[in-house]
FITI-308451 format. One record per residue: residue in three letters; x, y, z of N, C-alpha, C, O in turn. Coordinates in pm, whole numbers. Example, Ala and Ser with C-alpha at 12.3 -4.5 7.8 and 13.67 -1.06 7.14 Angstrom:
PT:ala:1319:-569:780:1230:-450:780:1320:-330:780:1424:-332:846
PT:ser:1285:-225:708:1367:-106:714:1290:3:787:1341:114:804
# end
This chain:
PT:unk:1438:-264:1221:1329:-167:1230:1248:-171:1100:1310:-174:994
PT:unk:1108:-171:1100:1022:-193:1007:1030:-40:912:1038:77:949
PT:unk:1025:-91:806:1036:68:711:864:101:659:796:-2:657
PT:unk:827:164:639:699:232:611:722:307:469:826:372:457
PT:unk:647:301:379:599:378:240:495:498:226:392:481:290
PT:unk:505:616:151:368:660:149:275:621:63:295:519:-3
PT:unk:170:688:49:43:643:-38:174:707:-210:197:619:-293
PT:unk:221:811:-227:275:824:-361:392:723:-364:419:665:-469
PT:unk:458:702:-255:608:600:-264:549:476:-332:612:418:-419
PT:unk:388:424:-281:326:278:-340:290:330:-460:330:259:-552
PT:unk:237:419:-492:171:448:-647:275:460:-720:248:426:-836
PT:unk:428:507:-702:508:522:-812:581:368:-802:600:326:-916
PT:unk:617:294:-720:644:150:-738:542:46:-820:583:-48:-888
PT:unk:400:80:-800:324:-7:-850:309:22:-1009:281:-59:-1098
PT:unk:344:203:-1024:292:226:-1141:198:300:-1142:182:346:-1255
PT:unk:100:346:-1045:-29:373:-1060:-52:511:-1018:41:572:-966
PT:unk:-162:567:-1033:-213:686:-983:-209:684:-826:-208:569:-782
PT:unk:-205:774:-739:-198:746:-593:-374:759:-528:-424:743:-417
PT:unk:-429:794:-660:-546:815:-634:-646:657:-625:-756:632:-574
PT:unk:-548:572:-700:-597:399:-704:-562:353:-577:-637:288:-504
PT:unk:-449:385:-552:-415:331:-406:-506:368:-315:-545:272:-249
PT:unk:-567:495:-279:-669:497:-188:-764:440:-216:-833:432:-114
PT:unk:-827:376:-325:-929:318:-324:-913:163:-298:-982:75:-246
PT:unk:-782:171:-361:-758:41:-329:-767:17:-178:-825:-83:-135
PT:unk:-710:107:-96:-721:108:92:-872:56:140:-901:-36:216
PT:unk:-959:152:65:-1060:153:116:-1175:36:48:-1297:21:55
PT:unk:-1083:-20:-5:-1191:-146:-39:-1160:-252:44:-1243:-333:86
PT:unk:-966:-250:83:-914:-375:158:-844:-446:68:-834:-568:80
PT:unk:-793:-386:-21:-774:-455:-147:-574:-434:-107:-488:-457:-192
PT:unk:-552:-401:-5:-393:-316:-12:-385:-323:155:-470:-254:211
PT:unk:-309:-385:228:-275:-390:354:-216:-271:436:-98:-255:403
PT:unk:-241:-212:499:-199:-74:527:-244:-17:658:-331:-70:727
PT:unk:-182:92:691:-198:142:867:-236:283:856:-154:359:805
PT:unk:-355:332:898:-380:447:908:-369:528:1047:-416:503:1158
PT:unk:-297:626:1006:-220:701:1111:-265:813:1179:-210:906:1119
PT:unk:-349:872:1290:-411:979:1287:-566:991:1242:-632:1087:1281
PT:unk:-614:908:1171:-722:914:1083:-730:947:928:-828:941:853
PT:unk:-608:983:902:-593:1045:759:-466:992:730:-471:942:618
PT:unk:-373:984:772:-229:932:696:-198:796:653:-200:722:752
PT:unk:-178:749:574:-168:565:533:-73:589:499:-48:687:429
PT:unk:51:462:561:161:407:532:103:250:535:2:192:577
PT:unk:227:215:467:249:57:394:360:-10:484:479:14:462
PT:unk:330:-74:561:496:-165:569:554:-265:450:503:-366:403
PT:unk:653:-213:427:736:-241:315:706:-425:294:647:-475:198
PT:unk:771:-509:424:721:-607:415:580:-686:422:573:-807:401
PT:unk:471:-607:451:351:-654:399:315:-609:274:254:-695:211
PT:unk:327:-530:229:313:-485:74:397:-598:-14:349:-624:-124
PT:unk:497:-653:18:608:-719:-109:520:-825:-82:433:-838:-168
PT:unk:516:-919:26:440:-1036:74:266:-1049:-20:201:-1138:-74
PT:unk:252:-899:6:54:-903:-56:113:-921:-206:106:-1041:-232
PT:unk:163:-856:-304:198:-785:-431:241:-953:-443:138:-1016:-466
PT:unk:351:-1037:-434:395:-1154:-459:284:-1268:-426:287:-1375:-488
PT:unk:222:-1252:-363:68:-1329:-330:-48:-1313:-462:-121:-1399:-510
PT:unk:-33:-1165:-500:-99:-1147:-581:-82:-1155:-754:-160:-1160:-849
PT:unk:66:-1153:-738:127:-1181:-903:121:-1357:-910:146:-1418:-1014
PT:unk:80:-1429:-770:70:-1580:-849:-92:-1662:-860:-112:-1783:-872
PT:unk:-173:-1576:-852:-331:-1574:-883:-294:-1577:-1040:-383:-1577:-1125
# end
């Protein structure tokens, strides 16, 4: 079963404000599922996959 993150579960793993993460959403910059119209979760395995894609740029 696929595990899901919230917008603060990604900001305190990445380090960051949770307030970057939404922007980050809304640029496309962060792979993610919006739920309802307002809720964003992460699947755990597209986040590690994007983040490891992105530490070898």
């Amino acid at each position: 079963m696929k595990q899901f993150l919230s917008v603060n579960e990604v900001a305190e793993l990445l380090s960051v404000n949770p307030m970057t993460i939404y922007k980050w959403c809304k640029s496309g910059k962060l792979p993610h599922y919006t739920i309802g119209g307002s809720v964003i979760r992460f699947d755990t395995e597209q986040l590690a996959k994007h983040i490891e894609g992105a530490n070898k740029k």
